[in-house]
C-alpha positions in Angstrom: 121.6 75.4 74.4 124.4 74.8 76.6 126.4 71.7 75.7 128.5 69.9 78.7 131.6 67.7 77.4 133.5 65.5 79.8 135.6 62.5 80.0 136.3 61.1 83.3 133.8 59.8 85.9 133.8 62.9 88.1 133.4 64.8 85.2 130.2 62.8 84.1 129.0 63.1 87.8 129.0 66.5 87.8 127.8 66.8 84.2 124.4 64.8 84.7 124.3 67.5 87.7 123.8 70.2 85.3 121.8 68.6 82.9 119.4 67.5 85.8 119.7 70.9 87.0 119.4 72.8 83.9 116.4 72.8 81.5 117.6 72.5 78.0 121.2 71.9 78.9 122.5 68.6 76.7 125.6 65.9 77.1 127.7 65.3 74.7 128.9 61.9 74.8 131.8 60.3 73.0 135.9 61.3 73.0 136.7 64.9 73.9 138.1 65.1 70.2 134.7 64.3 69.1 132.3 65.8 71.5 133.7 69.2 72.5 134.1 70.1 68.5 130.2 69.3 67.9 129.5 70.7 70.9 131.2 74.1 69.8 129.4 74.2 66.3 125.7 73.8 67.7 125.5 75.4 71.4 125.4 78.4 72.1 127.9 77.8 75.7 130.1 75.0 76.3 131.2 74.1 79.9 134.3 71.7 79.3 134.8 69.7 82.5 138.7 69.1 80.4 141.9 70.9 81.5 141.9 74.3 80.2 144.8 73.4 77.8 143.4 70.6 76.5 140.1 72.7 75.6 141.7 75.4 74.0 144.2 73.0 71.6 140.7 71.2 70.6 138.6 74.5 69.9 141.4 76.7 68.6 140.5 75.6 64.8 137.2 76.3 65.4 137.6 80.1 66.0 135.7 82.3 64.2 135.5 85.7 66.1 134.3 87.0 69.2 130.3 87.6 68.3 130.5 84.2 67.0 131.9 81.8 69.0 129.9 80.3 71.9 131.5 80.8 75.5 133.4 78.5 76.9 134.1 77.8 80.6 136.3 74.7 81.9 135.7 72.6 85.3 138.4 70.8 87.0 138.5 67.6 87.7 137.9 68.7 91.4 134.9 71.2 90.5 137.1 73.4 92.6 136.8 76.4 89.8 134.9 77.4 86.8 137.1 79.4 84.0 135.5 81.4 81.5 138.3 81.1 78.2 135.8 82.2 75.5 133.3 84.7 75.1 133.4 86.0 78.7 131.6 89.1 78.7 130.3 88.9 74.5 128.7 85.4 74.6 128.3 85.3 78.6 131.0 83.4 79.5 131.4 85.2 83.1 127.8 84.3 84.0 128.2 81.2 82.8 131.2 80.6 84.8 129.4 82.1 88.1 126.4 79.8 87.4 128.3 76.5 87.2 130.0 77.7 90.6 126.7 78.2 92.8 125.6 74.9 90.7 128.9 73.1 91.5 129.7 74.8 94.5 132.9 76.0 92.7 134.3 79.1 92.4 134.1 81.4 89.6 138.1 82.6 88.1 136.5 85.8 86.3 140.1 87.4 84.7 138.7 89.8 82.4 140.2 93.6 83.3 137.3 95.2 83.4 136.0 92.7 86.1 138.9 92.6 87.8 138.8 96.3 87.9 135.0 96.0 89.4 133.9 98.0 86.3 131.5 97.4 83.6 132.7 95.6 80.2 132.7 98.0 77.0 131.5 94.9 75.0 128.3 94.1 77.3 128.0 97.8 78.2 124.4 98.8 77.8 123.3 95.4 76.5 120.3 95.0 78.4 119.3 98.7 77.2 119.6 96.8 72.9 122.8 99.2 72.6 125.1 97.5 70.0 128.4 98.6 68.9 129.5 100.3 65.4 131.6 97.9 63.2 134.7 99.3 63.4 134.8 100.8 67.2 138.1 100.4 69.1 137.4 98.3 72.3 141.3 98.0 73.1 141.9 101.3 73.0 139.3 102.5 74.9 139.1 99.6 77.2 142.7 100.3 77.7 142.5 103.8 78.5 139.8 103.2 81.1 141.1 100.9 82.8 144.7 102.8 83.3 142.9 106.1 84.6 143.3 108.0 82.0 140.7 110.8 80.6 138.1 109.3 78.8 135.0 111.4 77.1 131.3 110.1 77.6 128.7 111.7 74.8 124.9 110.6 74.8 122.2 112.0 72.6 119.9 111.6 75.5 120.2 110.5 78.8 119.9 106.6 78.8 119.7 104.5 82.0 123.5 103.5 81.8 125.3 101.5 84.3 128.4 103.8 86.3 132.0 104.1 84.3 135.0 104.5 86.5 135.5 108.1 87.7 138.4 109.1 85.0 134.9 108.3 82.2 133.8 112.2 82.0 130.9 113.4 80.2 130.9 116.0 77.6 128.9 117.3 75.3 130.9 115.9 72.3 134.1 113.9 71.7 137.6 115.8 72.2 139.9 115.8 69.3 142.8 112.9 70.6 141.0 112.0 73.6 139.5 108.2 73.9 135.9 108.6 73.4 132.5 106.5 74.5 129.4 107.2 72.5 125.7 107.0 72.6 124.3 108.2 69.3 121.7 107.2 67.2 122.9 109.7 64.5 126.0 109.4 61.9 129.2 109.4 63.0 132.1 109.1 60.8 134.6 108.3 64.0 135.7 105.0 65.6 139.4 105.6 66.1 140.0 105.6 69.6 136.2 105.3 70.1 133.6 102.9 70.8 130.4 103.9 69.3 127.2 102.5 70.6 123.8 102.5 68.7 121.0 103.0 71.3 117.8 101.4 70.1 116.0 104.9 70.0 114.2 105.1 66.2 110.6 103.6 65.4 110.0 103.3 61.8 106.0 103.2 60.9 104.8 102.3 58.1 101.9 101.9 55.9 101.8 99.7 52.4 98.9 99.1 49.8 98.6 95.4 49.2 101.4 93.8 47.2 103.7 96.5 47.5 107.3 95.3 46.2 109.9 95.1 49.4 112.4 97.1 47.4 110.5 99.8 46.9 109.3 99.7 50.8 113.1 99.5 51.7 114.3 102.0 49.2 111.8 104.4 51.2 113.1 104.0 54.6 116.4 104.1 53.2 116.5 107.7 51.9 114.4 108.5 55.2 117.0 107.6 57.3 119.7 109.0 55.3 118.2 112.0 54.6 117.8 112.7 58.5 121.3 111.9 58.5 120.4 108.8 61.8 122.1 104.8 61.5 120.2 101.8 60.8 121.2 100.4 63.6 119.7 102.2 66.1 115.7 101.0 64.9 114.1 99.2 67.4 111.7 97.6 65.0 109.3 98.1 62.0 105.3 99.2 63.4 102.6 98.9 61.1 98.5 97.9 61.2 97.3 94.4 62.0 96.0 94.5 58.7 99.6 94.4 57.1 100.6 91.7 59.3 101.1 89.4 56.7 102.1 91.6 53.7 104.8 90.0 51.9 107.0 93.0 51.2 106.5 94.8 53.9 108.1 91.5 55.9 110.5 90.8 53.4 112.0 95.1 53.7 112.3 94.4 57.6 113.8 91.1 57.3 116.6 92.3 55.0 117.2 94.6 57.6 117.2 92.8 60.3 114.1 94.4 62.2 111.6 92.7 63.7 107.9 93.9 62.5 105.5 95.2 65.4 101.7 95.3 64.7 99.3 97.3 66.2 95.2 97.5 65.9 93.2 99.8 64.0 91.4 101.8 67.2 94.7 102.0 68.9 96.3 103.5 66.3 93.2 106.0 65.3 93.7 106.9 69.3 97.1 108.5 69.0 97.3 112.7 67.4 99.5 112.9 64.2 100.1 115.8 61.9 99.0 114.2 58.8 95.5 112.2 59.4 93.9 110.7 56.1 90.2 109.9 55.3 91.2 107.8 52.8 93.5 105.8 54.9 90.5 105.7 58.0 88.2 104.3 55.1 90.7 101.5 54.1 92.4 101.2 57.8 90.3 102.2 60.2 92.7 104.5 61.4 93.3 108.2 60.1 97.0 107.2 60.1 99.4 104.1 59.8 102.7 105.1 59.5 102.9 108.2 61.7 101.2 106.8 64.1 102.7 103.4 63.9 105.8 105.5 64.9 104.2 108.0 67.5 102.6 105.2 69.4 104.9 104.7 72.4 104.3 107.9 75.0 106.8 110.7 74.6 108.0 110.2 71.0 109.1 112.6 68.9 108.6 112.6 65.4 111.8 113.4 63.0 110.2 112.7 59.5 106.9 113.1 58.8 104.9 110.9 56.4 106.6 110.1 53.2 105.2 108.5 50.5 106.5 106.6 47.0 103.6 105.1 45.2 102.5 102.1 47.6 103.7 103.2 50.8 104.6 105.7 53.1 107.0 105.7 56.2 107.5 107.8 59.2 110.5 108.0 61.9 110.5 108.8 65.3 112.9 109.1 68.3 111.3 107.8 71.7 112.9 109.2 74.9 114.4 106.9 76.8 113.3 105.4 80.4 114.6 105.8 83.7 114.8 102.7 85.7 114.4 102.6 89.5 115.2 99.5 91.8 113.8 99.4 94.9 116.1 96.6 96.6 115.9 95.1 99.7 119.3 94.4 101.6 118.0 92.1 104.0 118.6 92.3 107.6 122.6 92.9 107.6 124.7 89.2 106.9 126.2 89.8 103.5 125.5 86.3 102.9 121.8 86.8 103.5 121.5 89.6 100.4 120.3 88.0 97.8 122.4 87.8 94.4 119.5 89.7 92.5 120.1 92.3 95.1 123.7 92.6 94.4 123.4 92.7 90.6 121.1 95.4 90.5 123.0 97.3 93.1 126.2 96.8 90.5 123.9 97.8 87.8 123.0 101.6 89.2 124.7 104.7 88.6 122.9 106.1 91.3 122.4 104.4 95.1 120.3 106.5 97.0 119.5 104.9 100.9 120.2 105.8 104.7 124.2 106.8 105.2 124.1 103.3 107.4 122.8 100.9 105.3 125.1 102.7 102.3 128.0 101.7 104.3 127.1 98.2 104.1 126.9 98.4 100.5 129.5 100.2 99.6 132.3 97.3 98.7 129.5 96.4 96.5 129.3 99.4 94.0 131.2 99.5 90.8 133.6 102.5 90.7 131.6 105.9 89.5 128.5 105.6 91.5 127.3 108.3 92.5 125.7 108.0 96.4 123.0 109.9 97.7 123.0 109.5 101.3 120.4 110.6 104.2 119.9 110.3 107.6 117.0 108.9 109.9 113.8 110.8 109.2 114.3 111.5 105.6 112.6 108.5 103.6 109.9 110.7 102.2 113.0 113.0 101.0 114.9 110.0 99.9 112.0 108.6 98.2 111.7 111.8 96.1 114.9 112.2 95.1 115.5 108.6 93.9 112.4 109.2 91.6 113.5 112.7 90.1 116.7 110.5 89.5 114.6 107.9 87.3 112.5 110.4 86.0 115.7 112.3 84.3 116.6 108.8 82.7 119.3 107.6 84.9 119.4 104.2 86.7 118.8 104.4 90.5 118.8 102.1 93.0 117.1 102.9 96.4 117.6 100.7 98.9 116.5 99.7 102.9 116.7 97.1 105.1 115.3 93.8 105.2 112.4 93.5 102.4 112.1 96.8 100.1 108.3 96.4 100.8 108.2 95.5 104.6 108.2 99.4 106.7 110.7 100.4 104.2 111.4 102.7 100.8 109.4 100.7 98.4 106.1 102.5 99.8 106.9 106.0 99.8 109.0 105.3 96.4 106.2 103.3 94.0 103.9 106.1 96.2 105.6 109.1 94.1 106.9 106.8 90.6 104.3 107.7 87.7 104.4 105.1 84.8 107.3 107.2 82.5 109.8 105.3 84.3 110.5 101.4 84.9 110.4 100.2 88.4 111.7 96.9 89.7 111.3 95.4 93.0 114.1 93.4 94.5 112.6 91.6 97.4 114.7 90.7 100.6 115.0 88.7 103.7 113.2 90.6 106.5 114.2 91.4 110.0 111.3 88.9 111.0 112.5 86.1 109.1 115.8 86.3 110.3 114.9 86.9 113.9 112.9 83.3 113.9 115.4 81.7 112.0 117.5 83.1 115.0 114.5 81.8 117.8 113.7 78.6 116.2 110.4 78.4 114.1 107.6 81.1 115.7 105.9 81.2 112.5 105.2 77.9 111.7 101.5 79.2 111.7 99.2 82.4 110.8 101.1 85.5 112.1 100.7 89.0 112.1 103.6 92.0 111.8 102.9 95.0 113.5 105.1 98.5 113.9 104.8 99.9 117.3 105.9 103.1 116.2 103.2 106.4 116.3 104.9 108.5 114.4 102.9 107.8 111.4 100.1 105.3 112.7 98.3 106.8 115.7 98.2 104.8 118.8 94.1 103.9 118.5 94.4 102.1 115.3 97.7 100.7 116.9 95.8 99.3 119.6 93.0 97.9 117.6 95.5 96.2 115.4 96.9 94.5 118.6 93.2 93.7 119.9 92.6 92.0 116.8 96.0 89.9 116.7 95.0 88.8 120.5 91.5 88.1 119.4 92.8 85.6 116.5 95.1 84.0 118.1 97.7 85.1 115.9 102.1 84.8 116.8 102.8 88.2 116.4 105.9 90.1 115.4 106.5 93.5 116.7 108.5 96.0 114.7 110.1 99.3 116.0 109.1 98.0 120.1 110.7 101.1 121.9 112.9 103.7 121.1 114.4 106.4 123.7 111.4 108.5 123.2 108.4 105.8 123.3 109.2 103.3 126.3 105.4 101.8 127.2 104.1 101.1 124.1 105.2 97.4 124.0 103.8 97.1 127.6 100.4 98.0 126.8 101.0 95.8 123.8 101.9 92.4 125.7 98.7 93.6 128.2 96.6 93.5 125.5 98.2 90.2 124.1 97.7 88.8 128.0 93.8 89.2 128.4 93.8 86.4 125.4 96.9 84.4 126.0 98.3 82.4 128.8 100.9 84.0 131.0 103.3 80.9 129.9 102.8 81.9 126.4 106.7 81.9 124.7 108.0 85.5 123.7 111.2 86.0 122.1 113.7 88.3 121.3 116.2 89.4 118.9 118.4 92.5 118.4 120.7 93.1 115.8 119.6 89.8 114.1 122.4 88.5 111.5 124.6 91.4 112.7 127.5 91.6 114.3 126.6 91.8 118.3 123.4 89.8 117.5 121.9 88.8 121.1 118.6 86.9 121.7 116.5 85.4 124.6 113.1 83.5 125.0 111.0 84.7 128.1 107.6 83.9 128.3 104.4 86.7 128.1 104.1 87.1 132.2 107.7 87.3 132.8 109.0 89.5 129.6 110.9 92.5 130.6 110.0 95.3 127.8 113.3 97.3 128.8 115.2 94.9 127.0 113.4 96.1 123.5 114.7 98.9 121.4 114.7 100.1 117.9 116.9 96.8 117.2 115.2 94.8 118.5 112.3 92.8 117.1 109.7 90.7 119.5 108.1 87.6 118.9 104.9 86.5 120.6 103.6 82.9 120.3 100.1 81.8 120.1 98.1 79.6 122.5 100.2 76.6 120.4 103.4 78.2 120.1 105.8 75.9 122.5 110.0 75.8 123.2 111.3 72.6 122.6 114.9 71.9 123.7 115.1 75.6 123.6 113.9 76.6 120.3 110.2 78.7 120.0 107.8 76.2 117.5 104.4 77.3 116.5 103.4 74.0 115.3 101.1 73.8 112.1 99.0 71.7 113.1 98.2 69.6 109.7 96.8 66.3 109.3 99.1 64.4 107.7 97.6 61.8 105.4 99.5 58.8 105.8 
């Protein structure tokens, strides 16, 4: 819950704005000495809409530490800025902050270093992968020595889809003596000076209990399993077992106590997957040949570390699961920075690896944190692209491959998802498309049914191109060309508006946009008998009205055409 505290009438204005805006955010009425101390103890965020002084002399008592406190961000009394001072990148504060602004229309005063520095934060660093940190690691240190350049180690177990560290970050196949260190381990490590350890959530534990087995003894079991194969605690993802044990009590209890969530899965899906040790005894009882093994084997690609153990009413088995590559396939829209959307830009800050055309990379680039690493390519090499962007994901890093426009309009999402097998996680970032922005720029062309088409035979050939067309003409459809002309094809687009003619007026509207959103953008409304094709190019994208579509005090309107009931 995120609890809003203010005082003053502006403050209460823009308060009720966030609660209205806000599902499940709460006011917290009363003096600020009053509100913005309850406020603290049962939210989970605070926005103060207080000076930042005043906040900080009311909530300083309160602190308890870091992975405790909620996060607090203040308002001025304008709502000219949002300031994160608590829990910025722990508890959320700089999101926080960032949402109030675009709620607001604030701005955001983000002052942590590692922002500042454009780079990620070691204490959210691999959140969204379930990494959490060793009690004991040295953030400052480390923190410290990344952000003033000097040589900092990088260790993983296995390669996990981690967002970019600054350049002076370099990986190694174990910590150096002296030197700051960053590590990914699931396994022991007796270490934390000068290092920030990071428990990746890359162990399954399985087991399998006879009814009313005691949760000590269940516990003691995975205890000495674990410590035997010599792997934390922390790093277990969760607890599988049968449907059947659902509701044992100390099965639940032995998970609880550690702070794992239980996972159940049925009988037959659990028969379906190969273990080492099956049991007729346990198919009688279970239905399955094996609970605990395969309880742990279950997700694709694990790797089993300990074999079925047993006490006298259970047994347990551990895995290690290989980690996921993740590939974004993100639309950039058609050039404007301000028409990218903000999911674009996160998950462009989010990859290690950008892989796109060397011109659309350029436009980016102010947008990477420092470390990417860019894979650029010229015209003519999407399928290339696409296939390197995948072997990228498939050996567990996290890859963003971007285009133009929307990822799934004539651009990389195709030839990408065309080559992605389900052994990595894909995400599709959609975006504003060079047709949307080119009517936005003519007026509103596609107020009604409407049809895209590429003009381009390079991949499509000219036949099917043509009967495409026919069929637009025939349905009346506004139609959108794509790729019109280039140097080497100059009469498709004529033959395209003749076809277009035999169904249409000659006073039908046609417009035109190159470059839409982009510096030099140019546009011009003819109409189908007096449009002059030369003026097309691989810029350019053309706009032809239906037998409705009018211009109105210069602007191209296909009307809808609704009843409206009064």
């Amino acid at each position: 819950m995120i609890g809003l505290v203010s005082v003053t009438r502006a403050g209460h204005a823009a308060a009720e704005r966030l609660e209205r805006a806000w599902p499940g955010a709460r006011r917290y009425h009363g003096p600020a000495a009053e509100a913005l101390p309850r406020a603290f103890k049962e939210c989970d965020a605070v926005v103060s809409f207080l000076a930042v002084g005043a906040t900080v002399r009311l909530i300083a008592p309160l602190l308890a530490g870091k992975h405790d406190d909620p996060a607090v961000v203040c308002v001025d009394e304008a709502l000219r800025y949002a300031v994160p001072v608590l829990g910025a990148h722990q508890r959320g504060g700089n999101d926080l902050a960032r949402r109030v602004a675009a709620t607001l229309g604030a701005e955001a005063v983000v002052t942590t270093a590692s922002d500042a520095a454009g780079s990620a934060g070691l204490d959210e660093f691999g959140a969204d992968l379930g990494f959490t940190i060793e009690p004991g690691s040295d953030l400052a240190a480390v923190g410290s020595a990344i952000l003033s350049g000097d040589r900092v180690t990088l260790s993983t177990d296995a390669e996990w889809p981690l967002p970019p560290l600054p350049p002076n970050v370099v990986r190694t196949g174990r910590p150096e003596p002296g030197v700051p260190a960053v590590v990914v381990t699931d396994q022991k490590i007796d270490r934390t000076e000068r290092a920030v350890v990071y428990r990746p959530p890359s162990l399954r534990v399985g087991v399998g209990a006879s009814k009313g087995a005691a949760a000590d003894e269940i516990g003691q079991l995975i205890d000495d399993t674990l410590r035997e194969l010599g792997v934390s605690p922390r790093s277990v993802r969760h607890l599988g077992t049968a449907d059947l044990k659902a509701d044992e009590p100390g099965l639940l209890a032995a998970a609880a106590g550690r702070g794992w969530p239980v996972v159940t899965f049925p009988g037959s899906r659990l028969a379906a997957v190969p273990v080492p040790n099956p049991s007729e005894v346990v198919r009688r009882a279970a239905g399955t040949p094996s609970v605990a093994e395969a309880a742990a084997l279950i997700e694709p690609g694990s790797v089993l570390l300990a074999a079925k153990r047993a006490s006298a009413h259970a047994t347990v088995a551990v895995s290690r699961v290989r980690p996921r590559g993740r590939l974004a396939v993100i639309g950039i829209g058609p050039g404007a920075r301000d028409l990218m959307t903000p999911r674009a830009v996160a998950e462009l800050r989010r990859a290690a690896v950008v892989a796109g055309l060397d011109a659309y990379l350029e436009q980016v680039a102010g947008l990477l944190r420092p470390g990417t690493t860019v894979l650029a390519s010229g015209l003519g090499a999407e399928q290339q692209r696409a296939a390197e962007a995948v072997a990228q994901a498939r050996a567990g890093r996290a890859v963003a491959l971007i285009g133009s426009g929307d990822a799934g309009v004539y651009a990389m999402g195709s030839p990408a998802l065309e080559l992605a097998g389900d052994e990595i996680d894909v995400t599709v970032v959609p975006g504003v498309t060079a047709a949307l922005a080119s009517a936005a720029v003519l007026g509103a062309p596609l107020g009604h049914d409407h049809v895209m088409i590429s003009l381009s035979d390079l991949h499509t050939a000219w036949p099917v191109i043509e009967r495409r067309v026919t069929a637009a003409a025939q349905g009346d459809l506004v139609t959108c060309f794509y790729n019109p002309a280039s140097r080497k094809r100059d009469w498709q687009l004529r033959r395209a508006l003749e076809l277009l003619a035999a169904h249409r007026p000659p006073g039908t509207p046609v417009g035109w946009v190159r470059d839409a959103s982009r510096p030099g953008q140019s546009a011009s409304l003819s109409t189908l008998a007096e449009f002059d094709p030369a003026v097309a190019d691989m810029h350019t994208l053309v706009v032809v009205g239906s037998s409705r579509t009018r211009v109105r005090a210069g602007r191209m309107v296909t009307p809808r055409d609704y009843t409206w009931a009064g």
